[in-house]
TILUM-976473 format. One record per residue (C-alpha): residue in one letter; residue number from 1; y, z negated, x. Coordinates in Angstrom, 1 decimal. Last residue first. Layout:
<rs>
R code pos     c2     c3     c1
R    a NUM      Y      Z      X
...
</rs>
This chain:
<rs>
R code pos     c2     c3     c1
R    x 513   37.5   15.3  -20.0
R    x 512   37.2   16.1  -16.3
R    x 511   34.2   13.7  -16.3
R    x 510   32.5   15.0  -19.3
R    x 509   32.3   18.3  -18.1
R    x 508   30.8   17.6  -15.1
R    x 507   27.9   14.8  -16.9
R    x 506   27.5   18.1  -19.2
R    x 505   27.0   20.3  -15.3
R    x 504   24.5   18.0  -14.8
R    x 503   22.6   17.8  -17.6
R    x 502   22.3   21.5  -17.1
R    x 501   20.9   21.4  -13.8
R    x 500   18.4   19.4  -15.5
R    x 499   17.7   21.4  -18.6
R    x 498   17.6   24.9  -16.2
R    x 497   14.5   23.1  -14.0
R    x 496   12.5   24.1  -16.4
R    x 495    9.5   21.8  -17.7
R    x 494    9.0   23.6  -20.7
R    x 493    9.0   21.7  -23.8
R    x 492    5.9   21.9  -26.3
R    x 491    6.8   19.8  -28.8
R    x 490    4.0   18.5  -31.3
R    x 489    4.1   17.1  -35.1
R    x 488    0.9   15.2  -36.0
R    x 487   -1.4   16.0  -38.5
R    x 486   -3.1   12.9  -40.1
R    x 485   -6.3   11.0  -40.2
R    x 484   -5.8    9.7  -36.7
R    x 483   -8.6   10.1  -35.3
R    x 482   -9.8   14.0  -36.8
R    x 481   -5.5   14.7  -36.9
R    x 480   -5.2   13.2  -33.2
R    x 479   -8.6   15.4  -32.0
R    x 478   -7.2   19.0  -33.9
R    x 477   -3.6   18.3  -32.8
R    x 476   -4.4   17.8  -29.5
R    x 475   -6.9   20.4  -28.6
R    x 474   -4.7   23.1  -30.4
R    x 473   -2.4   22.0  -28.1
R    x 472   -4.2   22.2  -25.2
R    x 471   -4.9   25.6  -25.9
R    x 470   -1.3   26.4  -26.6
R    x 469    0.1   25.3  -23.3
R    x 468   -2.8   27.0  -21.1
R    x 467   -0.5   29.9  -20.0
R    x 466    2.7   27.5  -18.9
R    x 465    0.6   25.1  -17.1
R    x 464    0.2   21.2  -18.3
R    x 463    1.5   18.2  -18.7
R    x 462    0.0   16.1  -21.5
R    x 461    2.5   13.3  -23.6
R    x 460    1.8    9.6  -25.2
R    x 459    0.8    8.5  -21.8
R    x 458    2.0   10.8  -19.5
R    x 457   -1.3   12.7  -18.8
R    x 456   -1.5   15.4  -16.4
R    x 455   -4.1   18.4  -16.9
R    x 454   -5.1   21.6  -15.1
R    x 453   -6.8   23.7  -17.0
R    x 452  -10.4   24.6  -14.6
R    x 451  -12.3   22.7  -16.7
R    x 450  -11.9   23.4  -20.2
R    x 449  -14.9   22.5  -22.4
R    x 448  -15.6   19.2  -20.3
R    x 447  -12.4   18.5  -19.0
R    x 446  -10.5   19.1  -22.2
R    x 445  -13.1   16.9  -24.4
R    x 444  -12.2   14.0  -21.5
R    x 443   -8.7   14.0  -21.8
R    x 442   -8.2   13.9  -26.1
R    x 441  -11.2   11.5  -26.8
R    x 440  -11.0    9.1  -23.7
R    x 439   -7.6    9.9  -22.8
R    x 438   -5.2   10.5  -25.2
R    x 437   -7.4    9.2  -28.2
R    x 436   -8.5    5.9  -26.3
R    x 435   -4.8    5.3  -24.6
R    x 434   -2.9    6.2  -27.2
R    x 433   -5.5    3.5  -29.6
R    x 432   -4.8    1.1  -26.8
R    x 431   -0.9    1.0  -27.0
R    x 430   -1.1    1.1  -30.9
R    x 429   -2.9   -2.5  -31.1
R    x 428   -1.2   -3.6  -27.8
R    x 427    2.1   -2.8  -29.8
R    x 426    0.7   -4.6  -32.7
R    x 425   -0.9   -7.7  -30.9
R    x 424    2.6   -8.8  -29.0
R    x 423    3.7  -10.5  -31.8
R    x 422    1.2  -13.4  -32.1
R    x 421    0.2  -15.1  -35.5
R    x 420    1.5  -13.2  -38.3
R    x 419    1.9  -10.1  -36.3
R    x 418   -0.6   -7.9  -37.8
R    x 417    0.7   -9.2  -41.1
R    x 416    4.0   -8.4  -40.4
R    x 415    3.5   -5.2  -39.6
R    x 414    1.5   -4.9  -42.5
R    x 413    4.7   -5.6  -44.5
R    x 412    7.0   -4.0  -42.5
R    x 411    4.8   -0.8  -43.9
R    x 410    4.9   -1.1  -47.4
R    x 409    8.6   -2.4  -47.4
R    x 408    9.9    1.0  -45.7
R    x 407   13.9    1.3  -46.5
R    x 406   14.2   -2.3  -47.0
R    x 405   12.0   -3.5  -44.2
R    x 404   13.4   -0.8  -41.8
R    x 403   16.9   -1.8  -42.4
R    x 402   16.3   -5.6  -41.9
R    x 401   14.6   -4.4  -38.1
R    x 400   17.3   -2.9  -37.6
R    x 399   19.8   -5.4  -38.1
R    x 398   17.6   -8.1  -36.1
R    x 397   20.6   -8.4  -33.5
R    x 396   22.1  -11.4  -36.1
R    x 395   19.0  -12.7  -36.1
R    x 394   17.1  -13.7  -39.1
R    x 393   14.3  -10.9  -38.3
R    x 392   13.2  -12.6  -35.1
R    x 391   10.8  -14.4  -36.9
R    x 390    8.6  -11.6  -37.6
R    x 389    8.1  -11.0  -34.2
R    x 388    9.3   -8.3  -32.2
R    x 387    7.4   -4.8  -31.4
R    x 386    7.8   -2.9  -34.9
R    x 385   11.4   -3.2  -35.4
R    x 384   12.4   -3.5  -32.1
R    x 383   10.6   -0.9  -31.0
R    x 382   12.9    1.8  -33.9
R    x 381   16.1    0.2  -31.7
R    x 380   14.3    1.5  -28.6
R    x 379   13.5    4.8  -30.2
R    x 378   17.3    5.5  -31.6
R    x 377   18.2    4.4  -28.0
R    x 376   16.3    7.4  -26.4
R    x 375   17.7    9.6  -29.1
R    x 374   21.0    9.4  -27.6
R    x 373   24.0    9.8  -29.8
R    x 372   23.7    6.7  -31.6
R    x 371   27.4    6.3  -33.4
R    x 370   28.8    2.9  -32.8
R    x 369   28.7    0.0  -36.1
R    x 368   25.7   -1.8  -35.9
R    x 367   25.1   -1.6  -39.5
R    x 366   26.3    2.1  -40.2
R    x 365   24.6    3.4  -36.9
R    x 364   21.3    1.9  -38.0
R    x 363   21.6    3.0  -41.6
R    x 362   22.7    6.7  -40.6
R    x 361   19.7    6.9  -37.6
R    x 360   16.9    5.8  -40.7
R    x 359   15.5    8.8  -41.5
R    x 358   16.5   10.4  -37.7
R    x 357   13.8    8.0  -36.2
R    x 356   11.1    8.8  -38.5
R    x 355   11.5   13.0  -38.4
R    x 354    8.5   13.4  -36.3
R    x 353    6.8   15.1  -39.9
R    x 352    3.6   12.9  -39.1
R    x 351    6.5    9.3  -39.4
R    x 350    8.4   11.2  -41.8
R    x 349    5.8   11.7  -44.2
R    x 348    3.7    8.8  -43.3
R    x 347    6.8    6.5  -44.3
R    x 346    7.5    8.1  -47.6
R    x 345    3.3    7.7  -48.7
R    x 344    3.2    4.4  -47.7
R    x 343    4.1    2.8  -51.4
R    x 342    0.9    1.8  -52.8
R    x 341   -0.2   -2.0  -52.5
R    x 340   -3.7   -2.5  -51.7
R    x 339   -3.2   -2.0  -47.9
R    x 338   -1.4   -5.4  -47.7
R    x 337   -4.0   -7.2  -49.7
R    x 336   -6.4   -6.0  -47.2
R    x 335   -3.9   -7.5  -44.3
R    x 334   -4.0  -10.8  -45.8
R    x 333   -7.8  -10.9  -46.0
R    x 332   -7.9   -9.7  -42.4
R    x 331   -5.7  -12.9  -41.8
R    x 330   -8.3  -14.9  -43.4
R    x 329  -10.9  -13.8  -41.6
R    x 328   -9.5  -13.7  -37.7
R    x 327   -7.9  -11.2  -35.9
R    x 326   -5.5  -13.9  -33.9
R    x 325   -8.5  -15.1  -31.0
R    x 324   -9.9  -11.3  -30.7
R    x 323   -6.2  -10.1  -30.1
R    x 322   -4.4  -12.2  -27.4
R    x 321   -6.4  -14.0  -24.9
R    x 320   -9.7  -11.8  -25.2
R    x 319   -8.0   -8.5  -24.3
R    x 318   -7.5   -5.5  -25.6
R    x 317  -11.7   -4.6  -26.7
R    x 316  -10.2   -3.0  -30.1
R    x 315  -10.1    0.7  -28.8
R    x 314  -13.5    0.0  -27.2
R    x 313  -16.0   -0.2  -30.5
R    x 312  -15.3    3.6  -30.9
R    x 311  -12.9    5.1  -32.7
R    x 310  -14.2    8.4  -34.6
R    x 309  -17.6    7.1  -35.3
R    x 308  -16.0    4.0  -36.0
R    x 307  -13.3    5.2  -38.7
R    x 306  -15.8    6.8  -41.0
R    x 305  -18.4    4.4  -40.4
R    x 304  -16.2    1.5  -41.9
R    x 303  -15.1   -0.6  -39.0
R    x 302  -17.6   -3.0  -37.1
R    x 301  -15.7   -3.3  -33.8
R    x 300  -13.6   -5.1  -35.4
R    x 299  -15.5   -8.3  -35.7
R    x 298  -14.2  -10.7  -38.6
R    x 297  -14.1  -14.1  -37.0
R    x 296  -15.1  -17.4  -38.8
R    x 295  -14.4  -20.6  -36.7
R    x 294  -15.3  -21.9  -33.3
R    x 293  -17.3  -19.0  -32.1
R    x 292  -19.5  -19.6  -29.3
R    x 291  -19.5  -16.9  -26.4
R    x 290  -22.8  -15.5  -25.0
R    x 289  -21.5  -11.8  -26.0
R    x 288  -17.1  -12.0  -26.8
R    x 287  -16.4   -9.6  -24.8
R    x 286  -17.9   -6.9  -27.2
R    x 285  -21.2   -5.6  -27.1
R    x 284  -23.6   -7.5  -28.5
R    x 283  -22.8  -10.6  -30.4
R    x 282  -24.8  -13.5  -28.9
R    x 281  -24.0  -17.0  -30.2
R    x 280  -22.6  -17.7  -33.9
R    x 279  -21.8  -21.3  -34.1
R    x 278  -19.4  -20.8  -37.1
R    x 277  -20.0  -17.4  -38.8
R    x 276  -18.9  -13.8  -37.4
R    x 275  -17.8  -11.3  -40.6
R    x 274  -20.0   -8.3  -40.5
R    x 273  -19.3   -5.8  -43.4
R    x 272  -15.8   -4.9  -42.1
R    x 271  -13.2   -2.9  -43.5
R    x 270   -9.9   -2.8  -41.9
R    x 269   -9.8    1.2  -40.7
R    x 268  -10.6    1.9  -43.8
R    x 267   -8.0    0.8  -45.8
R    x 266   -5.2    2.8  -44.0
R    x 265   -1.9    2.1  -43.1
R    x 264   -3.4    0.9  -39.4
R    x 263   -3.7    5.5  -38.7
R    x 262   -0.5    5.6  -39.7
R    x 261    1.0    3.3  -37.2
R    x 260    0.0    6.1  -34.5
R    x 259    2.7    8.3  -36.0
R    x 258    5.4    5.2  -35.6
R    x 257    4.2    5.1  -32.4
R    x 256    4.6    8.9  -31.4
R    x 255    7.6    9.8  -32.2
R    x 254    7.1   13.0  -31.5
R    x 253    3.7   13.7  -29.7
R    x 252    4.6   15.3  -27.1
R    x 251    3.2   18.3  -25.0
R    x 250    4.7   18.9  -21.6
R    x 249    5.1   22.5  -20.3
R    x 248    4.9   23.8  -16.7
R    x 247    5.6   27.4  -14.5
R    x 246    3.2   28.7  -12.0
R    x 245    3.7   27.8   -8.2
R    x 244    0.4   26.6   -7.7
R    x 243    1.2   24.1  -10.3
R    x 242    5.3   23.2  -10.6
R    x 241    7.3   20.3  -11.3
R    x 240   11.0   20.5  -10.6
R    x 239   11.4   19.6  -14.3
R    x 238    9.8   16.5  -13.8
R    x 237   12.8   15.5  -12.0
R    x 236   14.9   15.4  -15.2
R    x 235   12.1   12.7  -16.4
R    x 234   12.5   10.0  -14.2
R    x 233    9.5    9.4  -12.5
R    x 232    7.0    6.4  -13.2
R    x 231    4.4    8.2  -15.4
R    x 230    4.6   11.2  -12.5
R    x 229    3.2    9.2  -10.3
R    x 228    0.6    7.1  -12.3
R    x 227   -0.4    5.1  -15.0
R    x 226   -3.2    5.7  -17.0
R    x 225   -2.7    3.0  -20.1
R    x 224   -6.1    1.1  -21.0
R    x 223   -4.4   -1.2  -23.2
R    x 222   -4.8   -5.2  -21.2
R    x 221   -6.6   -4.1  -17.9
R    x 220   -4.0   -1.2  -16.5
R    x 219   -5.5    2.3  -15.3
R    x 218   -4.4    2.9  -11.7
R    x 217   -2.8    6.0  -10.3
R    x 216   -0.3    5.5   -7.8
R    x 215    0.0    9.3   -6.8
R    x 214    0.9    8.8   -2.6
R    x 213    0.4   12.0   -1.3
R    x 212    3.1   11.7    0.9
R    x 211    5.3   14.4   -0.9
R    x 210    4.3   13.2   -4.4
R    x 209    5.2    9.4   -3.2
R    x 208    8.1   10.6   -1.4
R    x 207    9.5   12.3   -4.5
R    x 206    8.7    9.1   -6.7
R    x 205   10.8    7.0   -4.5
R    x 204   13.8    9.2   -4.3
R    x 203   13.9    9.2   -7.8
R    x 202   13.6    5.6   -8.8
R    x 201   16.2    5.1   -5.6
R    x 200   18.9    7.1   -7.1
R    x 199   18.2    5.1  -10.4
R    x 198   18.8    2.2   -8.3
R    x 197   22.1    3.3   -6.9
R    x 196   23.1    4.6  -10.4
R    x 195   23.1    0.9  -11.6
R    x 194   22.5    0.7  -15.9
R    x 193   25.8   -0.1  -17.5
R    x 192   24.6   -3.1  -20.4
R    x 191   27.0   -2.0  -23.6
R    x 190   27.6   -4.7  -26.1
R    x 189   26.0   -4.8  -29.4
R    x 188   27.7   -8.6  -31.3
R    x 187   28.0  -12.1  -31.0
R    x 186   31.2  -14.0  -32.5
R    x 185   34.0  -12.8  -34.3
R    x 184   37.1  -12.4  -32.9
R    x 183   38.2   -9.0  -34.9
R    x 182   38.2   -7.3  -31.1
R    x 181   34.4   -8.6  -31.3
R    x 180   34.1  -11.2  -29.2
R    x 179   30.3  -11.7  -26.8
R    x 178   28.4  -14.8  -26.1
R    x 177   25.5  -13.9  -28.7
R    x 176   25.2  -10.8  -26.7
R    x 175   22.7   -8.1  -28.3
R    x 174   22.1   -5.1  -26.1
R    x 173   22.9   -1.5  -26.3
R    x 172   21.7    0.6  -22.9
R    x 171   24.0    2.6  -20.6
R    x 170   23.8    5.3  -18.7
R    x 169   26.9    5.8  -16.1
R    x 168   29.3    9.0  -17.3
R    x 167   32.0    5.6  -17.8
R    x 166   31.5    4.8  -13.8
R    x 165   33.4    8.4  -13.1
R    x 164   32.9    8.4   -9.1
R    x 163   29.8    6.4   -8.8
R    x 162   28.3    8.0  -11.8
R    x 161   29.3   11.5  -10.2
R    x 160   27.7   11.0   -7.2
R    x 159   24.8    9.7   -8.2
R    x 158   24.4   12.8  -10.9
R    x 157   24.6   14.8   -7.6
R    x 156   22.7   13.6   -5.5
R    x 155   19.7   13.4   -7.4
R    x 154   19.6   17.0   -9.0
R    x 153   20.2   18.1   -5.0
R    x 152   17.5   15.7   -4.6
R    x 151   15.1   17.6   -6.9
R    x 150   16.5   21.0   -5.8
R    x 149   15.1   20.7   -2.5
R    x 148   11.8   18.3   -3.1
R    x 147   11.0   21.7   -5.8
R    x 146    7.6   19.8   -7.0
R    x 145    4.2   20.8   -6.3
R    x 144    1.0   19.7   -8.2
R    x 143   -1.8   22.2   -6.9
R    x 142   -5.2   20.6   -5.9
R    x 141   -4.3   17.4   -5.1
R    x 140   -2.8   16.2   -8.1
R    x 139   -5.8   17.3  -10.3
R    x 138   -8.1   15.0   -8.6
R    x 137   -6.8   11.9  -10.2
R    x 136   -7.3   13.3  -13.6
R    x 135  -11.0   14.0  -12.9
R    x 134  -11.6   10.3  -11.1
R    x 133  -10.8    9.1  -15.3
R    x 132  -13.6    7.0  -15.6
R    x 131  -12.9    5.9  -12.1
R    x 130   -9.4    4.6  -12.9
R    x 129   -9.7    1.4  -12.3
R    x 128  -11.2    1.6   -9.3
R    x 127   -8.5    2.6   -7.5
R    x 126   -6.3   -0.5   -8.7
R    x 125   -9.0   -2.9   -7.6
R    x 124   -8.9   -1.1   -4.1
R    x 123   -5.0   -1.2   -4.0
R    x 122   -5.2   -5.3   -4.4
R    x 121   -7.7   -5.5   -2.1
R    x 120   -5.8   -3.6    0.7
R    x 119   -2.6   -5.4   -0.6
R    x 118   -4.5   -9.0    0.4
R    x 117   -6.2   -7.4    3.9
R    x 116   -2.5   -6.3    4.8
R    x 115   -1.2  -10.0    4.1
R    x 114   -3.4  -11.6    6.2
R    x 113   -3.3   -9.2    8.9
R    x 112    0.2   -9.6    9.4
R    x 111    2.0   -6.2   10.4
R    x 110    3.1   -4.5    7.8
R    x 109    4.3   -1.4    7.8
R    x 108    8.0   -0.2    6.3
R    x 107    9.2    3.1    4.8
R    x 106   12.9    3.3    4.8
R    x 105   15.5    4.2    1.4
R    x 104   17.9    5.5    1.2
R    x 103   20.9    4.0   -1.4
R    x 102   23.3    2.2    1.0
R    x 101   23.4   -1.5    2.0
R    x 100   25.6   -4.4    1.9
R    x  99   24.2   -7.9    2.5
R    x  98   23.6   -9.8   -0.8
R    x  97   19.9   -8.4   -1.6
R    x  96   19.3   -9.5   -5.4
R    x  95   17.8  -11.8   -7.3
R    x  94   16.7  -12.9  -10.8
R    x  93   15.3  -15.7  -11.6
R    x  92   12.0  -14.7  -14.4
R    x  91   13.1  -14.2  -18.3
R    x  90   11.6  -14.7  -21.9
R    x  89    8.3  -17.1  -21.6
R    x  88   10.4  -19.6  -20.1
R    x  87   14.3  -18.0  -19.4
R    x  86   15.4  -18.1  -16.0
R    x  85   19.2  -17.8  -14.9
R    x  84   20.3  -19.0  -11.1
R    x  83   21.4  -15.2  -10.8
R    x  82   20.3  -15.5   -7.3
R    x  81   22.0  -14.0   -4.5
R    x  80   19.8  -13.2   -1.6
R    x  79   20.4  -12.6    3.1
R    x  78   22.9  -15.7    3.0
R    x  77   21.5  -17.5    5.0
R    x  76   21.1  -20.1    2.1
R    x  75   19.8  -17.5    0.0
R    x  74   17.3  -16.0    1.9
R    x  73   15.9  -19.3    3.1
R    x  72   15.3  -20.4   -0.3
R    x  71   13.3  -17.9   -1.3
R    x  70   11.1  -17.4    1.9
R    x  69   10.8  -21.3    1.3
R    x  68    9.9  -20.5   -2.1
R    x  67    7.0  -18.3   -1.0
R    x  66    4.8  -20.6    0.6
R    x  65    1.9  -19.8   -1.4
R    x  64    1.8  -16.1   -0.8
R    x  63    0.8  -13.4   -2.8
R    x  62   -0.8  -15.1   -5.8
R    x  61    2.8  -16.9   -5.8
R    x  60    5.0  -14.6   -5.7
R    x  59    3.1  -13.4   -8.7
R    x  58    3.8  -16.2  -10.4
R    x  57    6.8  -17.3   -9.5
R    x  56    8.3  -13.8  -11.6
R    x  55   11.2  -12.2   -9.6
R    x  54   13.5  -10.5  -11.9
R    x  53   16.1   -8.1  -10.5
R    x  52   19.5   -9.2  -10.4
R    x  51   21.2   -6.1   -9.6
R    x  50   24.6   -6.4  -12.0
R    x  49   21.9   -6.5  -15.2
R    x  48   18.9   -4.9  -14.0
R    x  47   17.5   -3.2  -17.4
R    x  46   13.9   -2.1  -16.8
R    x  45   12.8    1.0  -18.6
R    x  44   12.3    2.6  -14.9
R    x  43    9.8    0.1  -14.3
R    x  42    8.6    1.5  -11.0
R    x  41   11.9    1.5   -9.8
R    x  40   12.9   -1.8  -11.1
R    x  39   10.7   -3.1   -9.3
R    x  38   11.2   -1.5   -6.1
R    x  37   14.1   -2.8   -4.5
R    x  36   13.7   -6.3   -5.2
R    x  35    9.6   -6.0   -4.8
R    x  34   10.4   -5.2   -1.6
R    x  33   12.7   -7.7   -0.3
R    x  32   10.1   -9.8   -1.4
R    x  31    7.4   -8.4    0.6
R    x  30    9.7   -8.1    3.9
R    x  29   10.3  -11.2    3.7
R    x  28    6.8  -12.2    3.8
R    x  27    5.9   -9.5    6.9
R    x  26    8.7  -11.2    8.9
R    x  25    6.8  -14.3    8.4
R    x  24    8.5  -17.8    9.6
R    x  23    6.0  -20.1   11.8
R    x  22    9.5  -22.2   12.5
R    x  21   12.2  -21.4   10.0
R    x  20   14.6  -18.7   10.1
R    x  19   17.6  -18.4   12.8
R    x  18   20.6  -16.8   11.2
R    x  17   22.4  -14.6   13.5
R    x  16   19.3  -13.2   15.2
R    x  15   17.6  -13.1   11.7
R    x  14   20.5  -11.2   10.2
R    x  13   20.6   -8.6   13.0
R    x  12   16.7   -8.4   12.9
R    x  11   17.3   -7.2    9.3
R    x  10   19.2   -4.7    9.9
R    x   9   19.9   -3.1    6.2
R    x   8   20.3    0.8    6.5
R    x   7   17.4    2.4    5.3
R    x   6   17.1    0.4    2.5
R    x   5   13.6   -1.0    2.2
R    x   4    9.9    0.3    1.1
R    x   3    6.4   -0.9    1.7
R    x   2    3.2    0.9    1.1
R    x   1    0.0    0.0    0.0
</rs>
């Protein structure tokens, strides 16, 4: 595993002028510093609020025990700034690196056995996870190219003009409860400027790695996600993307979890004629065989035969600690009394039409009072809906969420019953039924009928050549309607390197008013 840091930060420098501890690790710093700069780059969702990246004290910690000294001498020689904020259950310390540095970035080695054997391990685990899927990995060998020239020309010049004209920056909508209206009233959307220099860094990183060779690809333990590369780049670079030099396309499913939801909107995915009774001891094939059973569970895995010959007893395995526990009898009971009720047929429309997150754009923008004009944070505010817990809908930032359930009561209200107990379990829920149709069903058929198409998975999305962009198509929309139960609406966009120079000259035309 490989190490990155700016290019420019002299770190001996710092240690010459500021002693560290006795037995101090170079190789320890240089971890930390690491997971600063990269963090947010390989979460390119991540908000870093003025470059306080969060540091969790767990992970530190399975790293190195020691690691608050490392911690604590970096900020009293001045090398960190902390944001001194942490949040249980909500929000790590953040930190930063306080000595001034530019945006390039330096590959560093380390040195310390210890630590090298650790990361070795780490990166073996993380290759083996994806062994069901060794025919996806072997596609980025055999032809993926990328325009490195024009890529960081792309780079260089959106960073440019954010740092000259900060209002071009991106931005995301938060809710601050410590934030005045003009009117003086209390809590309200603010905008949260995302950092061009990281952004510059997300890019340049996922160049090197395509350069080097480097693809990433792991499959994670809780939904079954492939993660990789090109899941981590920004997505005006993926329009440098090229196979053998022949144009590519990536097929979306538009709004994709609100389509998913349709397949938990029907009855028959929730039948079960095996409920588990107290003291039950061996159930085969699940997680739970040689396990006791403290009180009655209804077993997913046993869905009507409709629904299980189509999704198989996996989709359901997502992980012990958060969805077996909270499916229990009596919430299924709740959820069938959901389903009884009519009233989804509106939702399904626009939800397979891929017109969800426009149906309810005027209500959102009319409550939170700024016009959306980026689809992107239509879809976050459309995840707050479904993703947060039914609590949460008393808040004051909880408007769209208040919209949904009075424009779609039907389906808030199996959300809610999904969520009744722990409000992670629906986006794991539709997180692991992507991952089975996209890659297990979707994946898999197109690499045993179709094996010389080249195929790249971003999650909800397939990359793919120019000339094979219909077949895979049909492939998609014939598996997703068979799972699914409904025909989903596709967009095949070229990958054209046209849409990103074009972004830039809009960012240009926006700057000179």
């Amino acid at each position: 595993m490989k190490f990155y840091l700016p290019a420019d930060l002299d770190l001996e420098q710092h240690y010459a002028e500021n002693p560290p501890f006795e037995r101090f690790s170079k190789d320890k710093m240089v971890v930390i510093l690491s997971n600063i700069i990269t963090i947010p780059i390989h979460n390119k969702n991540l908000v870093i609020e003025q470059g306080f990246v969060p540091l969790s004290a767990t992970v530190l910690k399975g790293m190195f025990t020691d690691y608050k000294r490392y911690l604590t001498y970096g900020l009293e020689s001045g090398l960190l700034k902390s944001d001194k904020s942490y949040l249980k259950g909500f929000k790590c310390t953040g930190y930063k690196i306080a000595l001034p540095y530019g945006k390039d970035l330096q590959t560093v080695s380390l040195k310390s056995l210890p630590l090298k054997r650790h990361y070795n391990k780490r990166y073996r685990v993380l290759e083996n996870s994806t062994k069901p899927y060794a025919f996806l990995n072997a596609w980025f060998a055999k032809g993926l190219e990328i325009d490195t020239y024009k890529a960081y020309a792309f780079l260089n010049a959106e960073f440019a003009l954010k740092m000259e004209y900060p209002a071009l920056r991106d931005y995301e909508m938060r809710y601050d409860t410590t934030y005045y209206t003009p009117s003086g009233n209390k809590g309200d959307y603010r905008k949260v400027m995302k950092d061009p220099v990281l952004q510059y860094q997300q890019g340049v990183l996922s160049l090197q790695k395509l350069k080097e060779g480097e693809y990433s690809c792991h499959v994670d333990a809780t939904v079954k996600r492939y993660h990789s590369v090109l899941t981590n780049m920004r997505s005006p670079l993926r329009n440098y993307l090229t196979f053998k030099g022949e144009k590519m396309v990536s097929i979306d499913i538009k709004n994709s979890q609100p389509y998913l939801l349709c397949l938990l909107l029907q009855d028959g995915f929730w039948k079960s004629d095996k409920i588990v009774r107290p003291n039950a001891v061996r159930i085969k094939n699940t997680f739970l065989e040689g396990k006791k059973i403290e009180k009655p569970k209804i077993l997913l895995s046993s869905l009507s035969n409709k629904f299980n010959n189509i999704l198989t007893i996996d989709i359901l395995n997502i992980d012990k600690e958060s969805t077996y526990k909270d499916i229990d009898y009596f919430m299924l009971v709740k959820i069938r009394k959901t389903l009884v009720k009519t009233g989804f047929e509106a939702y399904v429309k626009e939800a397979v039409n891929g017109t969800l997150y426009d149906s309810l754009k005027p209500a959102f923008e009319a409550v939170m009072g700024y016009t959306i004009n980026d689809r992107k944070e239509l879809k976050k505010a459309m995840f707050q809906v479904l993703f947060t817990s039914n609590q949460f809908i008393g808040q004051d930032q909880a408007a769209p969420k208040r919209i949904f359930k009075k424009q779609y009561p039907e389906a808030y209200a199996l959300c809610n019953a999904i969520k009744q107990k722990d409000a992670s379990l629906l986006p794991k829920l539709l997180q692991r039924i992507e991952s089975h149709v996209m890659l297990t069903v979707i994946a898999k058929r197109l690499h045993k009928s179709y094996p010389k198409v080249p195929l790249f998975t971003v999650h909800d999305s397939i990359l793919t050549t120019e000339r094979n962009a219909q077949l895979v198509a049909a492939v998609m929309q014939e598996e997703l309607s068979r799972c699914i139960g409904y025909s989903p609406t596709l967009a095949i966009e070229p990958l054209d390197p046209c849409v990103s120079e074009q972004k830039i000259e809009t960012l240009k035309m926006k700057a000179t008013g």
